[in-house]
Backbone as CSV, one residue per row, in Angstrom:
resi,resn,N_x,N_y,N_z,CA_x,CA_y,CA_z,C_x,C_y,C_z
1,UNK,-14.576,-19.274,41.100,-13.615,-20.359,40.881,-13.432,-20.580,39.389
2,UNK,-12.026,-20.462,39.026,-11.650,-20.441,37.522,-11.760,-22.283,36.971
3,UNK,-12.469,-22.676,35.881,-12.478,-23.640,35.511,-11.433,-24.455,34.713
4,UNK,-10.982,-25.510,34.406,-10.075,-25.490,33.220,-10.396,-25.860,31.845
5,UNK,-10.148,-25.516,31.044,-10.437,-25.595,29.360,-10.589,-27.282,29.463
6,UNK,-11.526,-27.836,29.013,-11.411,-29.001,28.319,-10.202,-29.386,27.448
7,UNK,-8.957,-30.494,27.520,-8.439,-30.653,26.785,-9.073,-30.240,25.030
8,UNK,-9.805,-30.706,25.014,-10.263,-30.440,23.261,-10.302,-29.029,23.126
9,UNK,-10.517,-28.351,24.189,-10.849,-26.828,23.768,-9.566,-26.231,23.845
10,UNK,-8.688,-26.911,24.871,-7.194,-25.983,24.956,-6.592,-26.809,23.870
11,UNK,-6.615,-27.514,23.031,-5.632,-28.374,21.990,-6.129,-27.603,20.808
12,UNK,-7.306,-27.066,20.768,-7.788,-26.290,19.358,-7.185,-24.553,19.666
13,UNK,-7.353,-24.500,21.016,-6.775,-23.110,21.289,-5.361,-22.481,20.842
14,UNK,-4.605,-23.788,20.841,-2.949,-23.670,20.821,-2.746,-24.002,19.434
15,UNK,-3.913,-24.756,18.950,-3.430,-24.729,17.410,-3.750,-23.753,16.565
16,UNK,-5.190,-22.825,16.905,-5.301,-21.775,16.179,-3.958,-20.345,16.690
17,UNK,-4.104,-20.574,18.025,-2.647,-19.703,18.003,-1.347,-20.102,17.164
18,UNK,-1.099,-21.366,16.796,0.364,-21.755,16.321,-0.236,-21.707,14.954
19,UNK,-1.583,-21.174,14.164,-1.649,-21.193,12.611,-1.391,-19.890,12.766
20,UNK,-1.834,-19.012,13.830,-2.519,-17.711,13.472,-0.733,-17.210,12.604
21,UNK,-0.917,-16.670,11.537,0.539,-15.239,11.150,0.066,-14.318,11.288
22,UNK,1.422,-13.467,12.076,0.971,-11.968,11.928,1.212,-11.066,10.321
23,UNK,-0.096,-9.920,10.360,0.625,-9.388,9.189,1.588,-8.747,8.907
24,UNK,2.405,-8.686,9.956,4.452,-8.299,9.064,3.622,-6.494,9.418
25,UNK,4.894,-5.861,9.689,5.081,-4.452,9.103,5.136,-3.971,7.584
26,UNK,5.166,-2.995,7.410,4.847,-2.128,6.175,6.428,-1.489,6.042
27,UNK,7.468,-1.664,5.369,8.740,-1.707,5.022,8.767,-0.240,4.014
28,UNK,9.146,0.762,4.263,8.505,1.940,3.673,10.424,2.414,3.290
29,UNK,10.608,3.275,2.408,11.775,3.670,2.084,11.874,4.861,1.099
30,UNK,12.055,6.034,1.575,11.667,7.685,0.961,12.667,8.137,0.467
31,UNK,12.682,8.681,-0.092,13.850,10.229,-1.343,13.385,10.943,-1.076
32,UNK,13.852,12.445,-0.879,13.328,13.778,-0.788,14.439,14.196,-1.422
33,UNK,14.306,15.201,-2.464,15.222,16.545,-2.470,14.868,17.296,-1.795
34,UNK,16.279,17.745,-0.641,15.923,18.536,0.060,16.003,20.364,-0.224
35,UNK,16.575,20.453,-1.172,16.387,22.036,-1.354,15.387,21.775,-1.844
36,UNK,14.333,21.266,-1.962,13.103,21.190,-2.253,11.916,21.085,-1.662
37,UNK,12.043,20.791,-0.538,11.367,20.204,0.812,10.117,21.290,0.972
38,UNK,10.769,22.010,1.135,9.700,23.109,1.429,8.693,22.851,0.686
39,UNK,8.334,22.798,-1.191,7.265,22.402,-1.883,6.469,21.613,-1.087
40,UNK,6.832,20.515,-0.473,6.578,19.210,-0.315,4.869,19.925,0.579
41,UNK,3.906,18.911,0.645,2.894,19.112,1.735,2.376,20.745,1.429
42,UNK,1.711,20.800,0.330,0.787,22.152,-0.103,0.921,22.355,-1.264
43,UNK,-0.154,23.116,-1.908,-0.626,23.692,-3.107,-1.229,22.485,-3.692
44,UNK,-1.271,22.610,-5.075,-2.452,21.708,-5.381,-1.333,20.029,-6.368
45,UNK,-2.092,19.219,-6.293,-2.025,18.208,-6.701,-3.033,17.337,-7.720
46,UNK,-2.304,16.726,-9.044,-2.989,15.543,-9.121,-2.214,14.021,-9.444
47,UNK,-3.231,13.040,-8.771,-2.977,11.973,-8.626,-3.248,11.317,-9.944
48,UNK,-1.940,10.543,-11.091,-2.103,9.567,-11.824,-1.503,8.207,-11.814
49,UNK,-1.892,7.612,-12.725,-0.788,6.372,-13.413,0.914,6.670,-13.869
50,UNK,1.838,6.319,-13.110,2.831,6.103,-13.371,3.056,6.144,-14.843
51,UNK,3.876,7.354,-15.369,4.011,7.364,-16.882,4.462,5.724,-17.971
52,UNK,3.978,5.800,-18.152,4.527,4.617,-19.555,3.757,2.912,-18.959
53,UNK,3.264,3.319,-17.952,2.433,1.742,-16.924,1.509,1.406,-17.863
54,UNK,0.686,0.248,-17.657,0.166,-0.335,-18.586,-0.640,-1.526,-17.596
55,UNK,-1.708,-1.617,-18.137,-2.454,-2.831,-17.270,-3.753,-2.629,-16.795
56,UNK,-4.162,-3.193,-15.165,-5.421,-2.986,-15.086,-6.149,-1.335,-14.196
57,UNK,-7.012,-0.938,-14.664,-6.805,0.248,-14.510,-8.073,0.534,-12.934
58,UNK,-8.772,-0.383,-13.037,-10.172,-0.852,-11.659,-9.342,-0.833,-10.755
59,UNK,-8.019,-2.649,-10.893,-7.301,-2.590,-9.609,-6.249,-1.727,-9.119
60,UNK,-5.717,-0.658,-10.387,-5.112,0.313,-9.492,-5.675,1.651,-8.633
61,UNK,-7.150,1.670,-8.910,-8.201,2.342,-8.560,-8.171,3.015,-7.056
62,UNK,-8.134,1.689,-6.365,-8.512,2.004,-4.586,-6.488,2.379,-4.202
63,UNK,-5.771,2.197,-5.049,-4.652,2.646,-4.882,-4.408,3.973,-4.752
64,UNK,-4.507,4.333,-5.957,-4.643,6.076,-6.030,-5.517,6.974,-5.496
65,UNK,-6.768,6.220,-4.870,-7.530,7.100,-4.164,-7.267,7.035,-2.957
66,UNK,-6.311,5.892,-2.044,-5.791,6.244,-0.945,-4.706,7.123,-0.926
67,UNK,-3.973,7.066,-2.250,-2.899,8.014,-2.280,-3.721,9.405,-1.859
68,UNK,-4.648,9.634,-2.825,-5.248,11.048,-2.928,-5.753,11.555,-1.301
69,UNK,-6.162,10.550,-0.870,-6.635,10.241,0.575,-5.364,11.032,1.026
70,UNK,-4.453,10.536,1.314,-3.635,10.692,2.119,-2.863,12.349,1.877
71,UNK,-2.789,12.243,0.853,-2.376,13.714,0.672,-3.187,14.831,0.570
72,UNK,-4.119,14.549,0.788,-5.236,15.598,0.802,-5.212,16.156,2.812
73,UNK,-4.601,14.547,3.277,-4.537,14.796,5.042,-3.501,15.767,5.349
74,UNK,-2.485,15.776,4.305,-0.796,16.194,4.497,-1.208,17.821,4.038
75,UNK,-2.476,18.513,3.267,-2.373,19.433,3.002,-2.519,19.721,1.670
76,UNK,-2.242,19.474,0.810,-2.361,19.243,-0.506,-4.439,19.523,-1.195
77,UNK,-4.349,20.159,-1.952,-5.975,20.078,-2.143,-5.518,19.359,-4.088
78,UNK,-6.917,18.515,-3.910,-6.505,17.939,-5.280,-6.893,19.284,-6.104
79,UNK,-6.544,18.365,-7.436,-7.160,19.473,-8.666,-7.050,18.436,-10.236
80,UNK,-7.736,19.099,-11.137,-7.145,18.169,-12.706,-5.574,18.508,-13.138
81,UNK,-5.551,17.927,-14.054,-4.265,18.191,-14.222,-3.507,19.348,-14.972
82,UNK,-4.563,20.254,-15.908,-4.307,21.467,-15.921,-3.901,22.412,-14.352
83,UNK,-4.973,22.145,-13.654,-4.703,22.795,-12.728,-4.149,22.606,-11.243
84,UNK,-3.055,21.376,-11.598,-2.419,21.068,-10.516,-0.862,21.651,-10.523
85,UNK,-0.176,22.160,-9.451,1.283,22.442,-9.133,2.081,21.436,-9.561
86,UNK,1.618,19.989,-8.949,1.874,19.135,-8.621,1.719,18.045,-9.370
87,UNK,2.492,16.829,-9.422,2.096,15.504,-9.928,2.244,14.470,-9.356
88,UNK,1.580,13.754,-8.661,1.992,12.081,-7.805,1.510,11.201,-8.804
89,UNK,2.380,10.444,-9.228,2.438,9.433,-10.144,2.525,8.125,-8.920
90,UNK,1.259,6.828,-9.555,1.606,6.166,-8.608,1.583,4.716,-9.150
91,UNK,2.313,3.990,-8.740,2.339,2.395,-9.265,1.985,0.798,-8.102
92,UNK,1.481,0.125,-9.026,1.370,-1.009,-7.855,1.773,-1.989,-8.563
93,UNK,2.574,-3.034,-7.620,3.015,-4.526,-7.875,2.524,-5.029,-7.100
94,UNK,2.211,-6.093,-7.236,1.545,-7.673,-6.792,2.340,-8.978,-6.839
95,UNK,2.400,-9.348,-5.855,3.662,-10.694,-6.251,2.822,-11.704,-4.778
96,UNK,2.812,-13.313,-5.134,2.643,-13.749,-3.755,4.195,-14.319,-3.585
97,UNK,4.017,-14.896,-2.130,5.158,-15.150,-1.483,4.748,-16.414,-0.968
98,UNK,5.317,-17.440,-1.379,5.154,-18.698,-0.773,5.271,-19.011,0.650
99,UNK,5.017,-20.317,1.227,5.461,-20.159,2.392,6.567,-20.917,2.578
100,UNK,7.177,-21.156,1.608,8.803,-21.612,1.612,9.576,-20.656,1.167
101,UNK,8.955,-19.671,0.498,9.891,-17.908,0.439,10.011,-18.123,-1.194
102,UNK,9.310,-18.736,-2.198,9.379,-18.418,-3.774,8.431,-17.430,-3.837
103,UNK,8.996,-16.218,-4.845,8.356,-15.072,-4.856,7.616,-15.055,-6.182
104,UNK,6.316,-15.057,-6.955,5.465,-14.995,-7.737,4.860,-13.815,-8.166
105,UNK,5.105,-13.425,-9.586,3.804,-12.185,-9.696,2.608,-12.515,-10.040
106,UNK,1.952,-11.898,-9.430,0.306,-11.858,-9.624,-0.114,-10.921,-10.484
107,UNK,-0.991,-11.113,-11.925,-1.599,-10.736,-12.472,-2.718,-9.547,-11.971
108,UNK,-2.114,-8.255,-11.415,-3.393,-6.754,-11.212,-2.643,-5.971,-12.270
109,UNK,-1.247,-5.414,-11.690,-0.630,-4.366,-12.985,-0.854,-2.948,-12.657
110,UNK,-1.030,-2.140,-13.044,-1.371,-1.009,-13.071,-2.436,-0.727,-14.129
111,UNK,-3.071,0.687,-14.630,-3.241,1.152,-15.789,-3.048,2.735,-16.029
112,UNK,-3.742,3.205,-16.853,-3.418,4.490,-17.835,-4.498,5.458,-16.787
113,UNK,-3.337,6.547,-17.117,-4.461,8.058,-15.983,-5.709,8.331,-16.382
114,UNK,-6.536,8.576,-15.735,-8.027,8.315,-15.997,-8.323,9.819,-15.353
115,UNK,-7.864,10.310,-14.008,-8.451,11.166,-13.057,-9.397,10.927,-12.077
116,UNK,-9.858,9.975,-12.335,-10.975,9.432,-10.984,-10.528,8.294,-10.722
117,UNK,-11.118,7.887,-9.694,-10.890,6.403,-8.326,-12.226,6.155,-8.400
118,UNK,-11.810,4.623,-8.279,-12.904,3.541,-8.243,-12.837,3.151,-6.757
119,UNK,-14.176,2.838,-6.626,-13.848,2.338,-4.917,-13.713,1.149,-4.471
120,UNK,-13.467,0.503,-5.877,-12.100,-0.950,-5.545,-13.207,-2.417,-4.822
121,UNK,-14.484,-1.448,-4.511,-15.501,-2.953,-4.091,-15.357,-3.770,-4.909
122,UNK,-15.331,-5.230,-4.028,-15.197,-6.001,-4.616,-14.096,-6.841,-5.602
123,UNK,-12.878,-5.974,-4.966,-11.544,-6.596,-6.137,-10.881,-7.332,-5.005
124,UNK,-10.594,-8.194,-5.397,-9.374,-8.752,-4.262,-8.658,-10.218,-5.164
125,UNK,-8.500,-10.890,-4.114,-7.768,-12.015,-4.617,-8.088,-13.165,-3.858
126,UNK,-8.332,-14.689,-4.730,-9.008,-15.399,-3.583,-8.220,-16.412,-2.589
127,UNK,-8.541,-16.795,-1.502,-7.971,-17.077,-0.043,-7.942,-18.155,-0.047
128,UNK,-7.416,-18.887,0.659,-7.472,-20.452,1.096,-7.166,-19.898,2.827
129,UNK,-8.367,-20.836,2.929,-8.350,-20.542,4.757,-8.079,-21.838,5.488
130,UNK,-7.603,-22.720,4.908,-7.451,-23.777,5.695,-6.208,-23.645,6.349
131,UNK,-5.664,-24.697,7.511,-4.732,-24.423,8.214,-3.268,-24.550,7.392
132,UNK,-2.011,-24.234,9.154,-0.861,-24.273,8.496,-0.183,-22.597,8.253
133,UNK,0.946,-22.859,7.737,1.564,-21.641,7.364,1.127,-21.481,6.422
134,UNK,0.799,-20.036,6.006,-0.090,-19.472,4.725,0.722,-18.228,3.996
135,UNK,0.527,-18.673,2.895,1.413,-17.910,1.722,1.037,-16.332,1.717
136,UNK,1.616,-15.471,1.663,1.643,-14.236,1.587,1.455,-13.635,0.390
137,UNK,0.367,-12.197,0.350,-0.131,-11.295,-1.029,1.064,-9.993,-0.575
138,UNK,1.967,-10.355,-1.262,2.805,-8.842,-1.139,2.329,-7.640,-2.353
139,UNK,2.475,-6.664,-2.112,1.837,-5.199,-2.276,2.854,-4.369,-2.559
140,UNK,3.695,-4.093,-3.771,4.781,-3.023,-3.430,3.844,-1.799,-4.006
141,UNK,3.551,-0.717,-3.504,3.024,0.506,-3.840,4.603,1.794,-3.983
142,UNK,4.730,2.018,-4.799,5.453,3.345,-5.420,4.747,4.621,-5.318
143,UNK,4.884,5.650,-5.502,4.530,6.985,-5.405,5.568,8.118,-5.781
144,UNK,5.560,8.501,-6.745,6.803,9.936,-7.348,5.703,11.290,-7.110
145,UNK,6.336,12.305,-6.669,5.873,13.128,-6.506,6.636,14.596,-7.236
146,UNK,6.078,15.537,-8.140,7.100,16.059,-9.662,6.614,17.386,-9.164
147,UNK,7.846,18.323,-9.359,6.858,19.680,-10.025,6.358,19.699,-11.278
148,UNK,5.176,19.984,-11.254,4.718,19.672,-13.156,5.143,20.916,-14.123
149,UNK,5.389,21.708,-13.535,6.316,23.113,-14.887,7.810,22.047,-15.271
150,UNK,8.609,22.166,-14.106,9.619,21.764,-14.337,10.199,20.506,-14.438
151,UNK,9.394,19.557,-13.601,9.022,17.818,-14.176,10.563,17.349,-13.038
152,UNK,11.265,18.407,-12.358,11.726,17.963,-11.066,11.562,16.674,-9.901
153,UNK,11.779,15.846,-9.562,11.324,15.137,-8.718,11.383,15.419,-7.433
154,UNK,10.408,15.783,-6.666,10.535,16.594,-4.957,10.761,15.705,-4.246
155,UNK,9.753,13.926,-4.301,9.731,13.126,-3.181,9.621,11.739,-3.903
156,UNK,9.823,10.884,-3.946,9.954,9.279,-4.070,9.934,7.957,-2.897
157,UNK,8.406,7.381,-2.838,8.434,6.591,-1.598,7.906,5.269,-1.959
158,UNK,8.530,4.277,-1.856,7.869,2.957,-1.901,7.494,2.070,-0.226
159,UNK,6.370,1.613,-0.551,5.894,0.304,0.695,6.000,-1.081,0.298
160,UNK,6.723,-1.491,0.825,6.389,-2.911,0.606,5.461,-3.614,1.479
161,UNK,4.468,-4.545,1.350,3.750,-5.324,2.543,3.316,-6.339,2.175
162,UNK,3.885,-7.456,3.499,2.943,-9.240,2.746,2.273,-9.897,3.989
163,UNK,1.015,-9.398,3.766,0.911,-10.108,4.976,-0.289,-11.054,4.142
164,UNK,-0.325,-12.414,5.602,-0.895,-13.570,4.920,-1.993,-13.798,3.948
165,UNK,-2.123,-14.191,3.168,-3.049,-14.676,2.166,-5.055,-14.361,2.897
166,UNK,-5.075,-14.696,3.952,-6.103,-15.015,4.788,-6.429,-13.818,5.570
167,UNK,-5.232,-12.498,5.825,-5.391,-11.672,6.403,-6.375,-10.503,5.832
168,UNK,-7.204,-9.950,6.550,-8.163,-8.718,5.974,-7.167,-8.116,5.393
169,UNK,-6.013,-7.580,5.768,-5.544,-6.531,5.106,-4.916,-7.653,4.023
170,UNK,-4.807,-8.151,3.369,-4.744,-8.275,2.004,-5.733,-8.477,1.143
171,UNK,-7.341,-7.939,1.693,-8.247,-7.407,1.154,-7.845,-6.113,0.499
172,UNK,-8.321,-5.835,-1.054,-7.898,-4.713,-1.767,-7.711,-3.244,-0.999
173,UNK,-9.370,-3.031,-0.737,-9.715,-1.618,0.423,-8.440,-1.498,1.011
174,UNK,-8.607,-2.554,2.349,-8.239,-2.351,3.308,-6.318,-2.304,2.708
175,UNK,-6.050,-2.920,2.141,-4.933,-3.023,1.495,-4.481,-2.033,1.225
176,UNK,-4.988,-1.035,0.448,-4.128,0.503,-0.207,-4.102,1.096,0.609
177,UNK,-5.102,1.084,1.711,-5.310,1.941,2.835,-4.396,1.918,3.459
178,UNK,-3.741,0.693,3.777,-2.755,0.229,4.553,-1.549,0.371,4.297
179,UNK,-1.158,0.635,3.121,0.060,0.631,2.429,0.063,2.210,1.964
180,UNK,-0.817,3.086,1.455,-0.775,4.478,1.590,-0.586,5.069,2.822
181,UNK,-1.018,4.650,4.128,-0.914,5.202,5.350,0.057,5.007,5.620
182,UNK,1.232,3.903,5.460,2.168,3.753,6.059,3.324,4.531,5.250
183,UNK,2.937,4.607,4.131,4.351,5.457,3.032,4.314,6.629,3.303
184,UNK,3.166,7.536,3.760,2.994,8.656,4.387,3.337,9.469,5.747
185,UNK,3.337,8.033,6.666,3.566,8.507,7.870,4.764,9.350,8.268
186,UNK,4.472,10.204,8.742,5.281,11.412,9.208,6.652,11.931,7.799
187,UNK,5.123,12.254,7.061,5.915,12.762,5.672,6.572,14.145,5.779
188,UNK,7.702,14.634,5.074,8.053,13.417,4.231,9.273,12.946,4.506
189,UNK,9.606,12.324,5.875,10.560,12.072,5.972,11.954,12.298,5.719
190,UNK,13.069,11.295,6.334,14.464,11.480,5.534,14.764,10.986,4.339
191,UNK,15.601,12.158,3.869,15.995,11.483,2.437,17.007,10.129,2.457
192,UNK,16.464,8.558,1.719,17.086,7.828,2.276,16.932,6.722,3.009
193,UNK,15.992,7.398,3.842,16.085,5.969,4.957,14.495,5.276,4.379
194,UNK,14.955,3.539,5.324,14.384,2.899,5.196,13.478,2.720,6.869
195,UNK,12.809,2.431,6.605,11.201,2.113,7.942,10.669,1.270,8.177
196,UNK,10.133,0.586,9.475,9.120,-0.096,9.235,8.069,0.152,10.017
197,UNK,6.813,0.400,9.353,5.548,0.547,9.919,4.968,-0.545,10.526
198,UNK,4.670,-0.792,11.663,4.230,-1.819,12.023,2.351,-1.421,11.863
199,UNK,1.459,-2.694,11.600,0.448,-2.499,11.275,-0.599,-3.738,12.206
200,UNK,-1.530,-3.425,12.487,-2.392,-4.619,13.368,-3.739,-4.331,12.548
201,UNK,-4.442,-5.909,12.078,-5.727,-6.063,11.642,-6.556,-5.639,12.179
């Protein structure tokens, strides 16, 4: 025999459902040259800082190593930059999003090519967990992808993602992870179009 919730327990139930936000899809939007396509997904690669970027170089860290992540899945074997085919240049913006829709940048930035990834423990941004509608950490991640003889551009993909302030995935980690996986998915796409990745915590 099914019992019924205590008013107090079903009045807290319906209110954590009516705070809960979801975290939004991952808004992804690709370029390919296509007499070029073929390059795309093999030979070797390396992953830097977006030429002429400037800023912090820790928090763009777990960025570029999901990039590297990800293209290492697509086929690609890394390498330095003498000895890469390839170049993925990659950038990150940070902006919050109110919950009346004013859009803010947040102080991360990018920084200067280094060649290694940091594993981003410990970077994030801090939360307010109390109730209500909760302001959003949007994430735009960029990615250019070059022949490095000829400095050609093969592929160009940005993600956008905001999901709530309070949500794991606007934990750093989990964050690039989330936003590299989705700019990738079923690379490399059409030249052109826009996407949306839908994503669950």
């Amino acid at each position: 025999m099914r019992h019924p919730l205590p008013a107090v327990a079903l009045a807290a139930t319906l209110a954590l459902g009516a705070c809960a936000t979801p975290p939004g899809p991952v808004e992804v939007t690709r370029f390919v040259a296509p007499e070029r396509v073929g390059q795309l997904g093999q030979g070797t690669v390396f992953v830097e800082s977006l030429a002429g970027s400037q800023g912090d170089t820790l928090a763009l860290a777990p960025y570029k190593a999901a990039v590297a992540a990800e293209l290492k899945r697509l086929g690609y074997v890394e390498a330095d930059r003498a000895g890469a085919s390839q170049v993925a240049q990659v950038s990150v913006e940070k902006y919050t999003l109110a919950a009346g829709g004013k859009r803010s940048p947040v102080s991360v930035g990018v920084g200067g090519s280094t060649g290694s990834y940091g594993s981003g423990v410990g970077l994030g941004i801090g939360i307010n967990l109390g109730g209500g509608e909760k302001d959003r950490l949007g994430t735009t991640l960029t990615v250019r992808i070059t022949d490095k003889a000829t400095q050609a551009s093969l592929w160009e993909g940005r993600a956008d993602f905001r999901p709530p302030e309070n949500s794991p995935l606007a934990r750093t980690q989990a964050n690039a992870q989330t936003v590299a996986s989705a700019l990738f998915r079923e690379f490399p796409g059409n030249n052109g179009e826009t996407i949306e990745v839908k994503v669950s915590e």
